[in-house]
N, C-alpha and C positions, 0 to 999 in steps of 0.2 A: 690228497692234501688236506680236504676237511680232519681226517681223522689222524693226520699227525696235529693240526693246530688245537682237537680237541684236549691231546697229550702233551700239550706245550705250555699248560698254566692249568694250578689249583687255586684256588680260592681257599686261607685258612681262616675259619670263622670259628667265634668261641659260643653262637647261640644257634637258634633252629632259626634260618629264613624261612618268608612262607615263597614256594616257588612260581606261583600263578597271580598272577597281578590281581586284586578284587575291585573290577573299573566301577565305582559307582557314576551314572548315566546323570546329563544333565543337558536338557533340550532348551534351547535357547532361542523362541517364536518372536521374529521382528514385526512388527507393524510397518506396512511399506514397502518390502519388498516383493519382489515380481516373481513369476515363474519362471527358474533358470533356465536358460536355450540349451535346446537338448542338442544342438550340434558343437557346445562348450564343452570341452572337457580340459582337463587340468591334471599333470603327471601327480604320482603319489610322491611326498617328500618325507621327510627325515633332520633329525639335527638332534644336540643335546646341551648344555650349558652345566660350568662349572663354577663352584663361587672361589669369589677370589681369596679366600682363606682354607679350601679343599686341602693345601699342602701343610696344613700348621694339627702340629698332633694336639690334642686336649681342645681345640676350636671344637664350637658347636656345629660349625658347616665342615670338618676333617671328611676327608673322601667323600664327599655328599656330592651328588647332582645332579639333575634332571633332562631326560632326554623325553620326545614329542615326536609324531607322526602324523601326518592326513591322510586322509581320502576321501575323496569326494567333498561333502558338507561336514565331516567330520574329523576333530582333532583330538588325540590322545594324549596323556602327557601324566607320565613315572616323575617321583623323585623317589631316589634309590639313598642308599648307606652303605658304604663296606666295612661299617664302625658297630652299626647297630641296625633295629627291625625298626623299620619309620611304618608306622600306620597312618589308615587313612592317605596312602598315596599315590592311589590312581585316581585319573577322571578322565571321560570321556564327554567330550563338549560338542552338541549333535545343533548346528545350524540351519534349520531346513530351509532349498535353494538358495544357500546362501555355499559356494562351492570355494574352496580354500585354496588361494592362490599356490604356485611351488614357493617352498621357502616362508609362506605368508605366516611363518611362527617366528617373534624374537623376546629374546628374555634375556631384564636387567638388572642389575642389582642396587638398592644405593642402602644408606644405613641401616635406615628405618624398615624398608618395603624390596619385596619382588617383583617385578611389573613384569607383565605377559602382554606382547602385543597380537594380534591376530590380525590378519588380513585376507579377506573375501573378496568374491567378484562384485556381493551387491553391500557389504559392510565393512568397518575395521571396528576393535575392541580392545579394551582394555582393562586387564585384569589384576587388581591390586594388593597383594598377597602382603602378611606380615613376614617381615623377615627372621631364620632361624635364631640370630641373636637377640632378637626381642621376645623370642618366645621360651628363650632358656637362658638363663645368666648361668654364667662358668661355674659357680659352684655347685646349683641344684643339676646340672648337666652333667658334670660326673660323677655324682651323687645318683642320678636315676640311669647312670650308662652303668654303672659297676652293681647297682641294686636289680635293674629292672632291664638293662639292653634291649630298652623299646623308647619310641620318641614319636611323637604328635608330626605330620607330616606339614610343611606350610600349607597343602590343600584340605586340611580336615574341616576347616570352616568355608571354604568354598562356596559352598551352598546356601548361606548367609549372606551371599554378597546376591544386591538388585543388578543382576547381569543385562537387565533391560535398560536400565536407568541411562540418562544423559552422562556419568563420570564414567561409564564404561562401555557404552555401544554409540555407533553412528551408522545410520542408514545414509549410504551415499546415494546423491541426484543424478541417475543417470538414467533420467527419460526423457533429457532433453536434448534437442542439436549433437553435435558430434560425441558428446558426453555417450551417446549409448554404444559407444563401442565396447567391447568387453575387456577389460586388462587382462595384461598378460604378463607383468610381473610386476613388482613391489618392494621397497623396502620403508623398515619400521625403526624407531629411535627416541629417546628419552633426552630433551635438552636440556642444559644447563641450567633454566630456570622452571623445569621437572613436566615442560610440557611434552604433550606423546604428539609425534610426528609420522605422518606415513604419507610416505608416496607411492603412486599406482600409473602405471605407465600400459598402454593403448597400442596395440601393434598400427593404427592410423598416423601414430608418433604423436598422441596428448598426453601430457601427462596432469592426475589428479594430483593435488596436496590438500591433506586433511591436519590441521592442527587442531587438539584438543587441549583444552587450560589445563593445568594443575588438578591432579582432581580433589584437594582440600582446597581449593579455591575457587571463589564466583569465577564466571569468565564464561564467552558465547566461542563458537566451534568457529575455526576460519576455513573455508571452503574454497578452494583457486583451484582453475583450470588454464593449464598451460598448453598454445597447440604449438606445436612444431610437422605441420604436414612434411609428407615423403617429398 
């Protein structure tokens, strides 16, 4: 089966991909966090996101997308092209004891920005990427797609961004009363009026909400614990 599905699609490209992803490494040391329980573990996940102009020919996001992995305290995360060669687009994001829920990756789009939510056993983050039509206007995009068929990937400034800083990381409280249960699963979301949302739910049946403001705006973290015992 493998090797009829390998004969079942080519790929036509009109430049050289490079084939081996180049992950540049970016460790992420929280102030706060505890030594994770070594009887936690947490399954390996997957997923990928597409922008919502991937179907429009001559777009700057055309067949563009980005797929993600964890394991363990570590998240991966490709944006690819089947248009052209995007550099600068692997990163490897290393959370030490900070152990990455299944699923604990969601990615949004809005005009401006790509927000990257992350969610951990002992943190959630947020990660605030420029978006590809900010970073190319339609003319000089197919101007360096026909000249050059290479493109700045959103992660190439990456490493520019204070991933420690209050607009992008929270250490959650959980050294207190039923709070230290470990979660066991999660989800992440981007509201209306652009705050990051994540809930973390406790196989004891608590669930965490973490809301973070805006992150061009002042604003203090809202922390709620909801119990629902068995």
């Amino acid at each position: 089966m493998a090797g009829v599905l390998e004969r079942s699609y080519i790929e036509i490209c009109g430049f050289e991909r490079e084939t081996v992803s180049r992950f540049r490494q970016i460790t992420l040391n929280l102030a706060g966090v505890g030594v994770s329980s070594g009887g936690v573990k947490y399954a390996d996940s997957a997923g990928g996101f597409s922008y919502e102009d991937s179907g429009k020919l001559l777009s700057v996001t055309s067949n563009r997308f980005i797929h993600w992995s964890t394991s363990g305290d570590t998240v991966q995360l490709v944006e690819q092209s089947l248009d052209t060669n995007l550099l600068n687009n692997a990163v490897r994001l290393h959370i030490p004891q900070c152990l990455l829920l299944p699923g604990g990756v969601s990615i949004q789009e809005t005009l401006n920005n790509v927000i990257i939510l992350i969610v951990t056993s002992q943190s959630v983050h947020r990660l605030v990427l420029p978006h590809p039509t900010r970073m190319y206007h339609t003319q000089r995009f197919v101007r360096d797609l026909v000249t050059e068929l290479q493109m700045q990937s959103i992660f190439t400034d990456i490493g520019k961004l204070n991933l420690n800083g209050p607009a992008h990381s929270y250490v959650l409280p959980f050294t207190q009363g039923p709070q230290s249960s470990a979660p066991s699963t999660s989800a992440a979301w981007i509201s209306h009026q652009g705050e990051a949302l994540f809930a973390l739910a406790s196989p004891s049946g608590g669930i965490t909400v973490v809301t973070l403001p805006d992150y061009d705006q002042d604003g203090t973290y809202l922390h709620l614990y909801l119990s629902y015992p068995k």
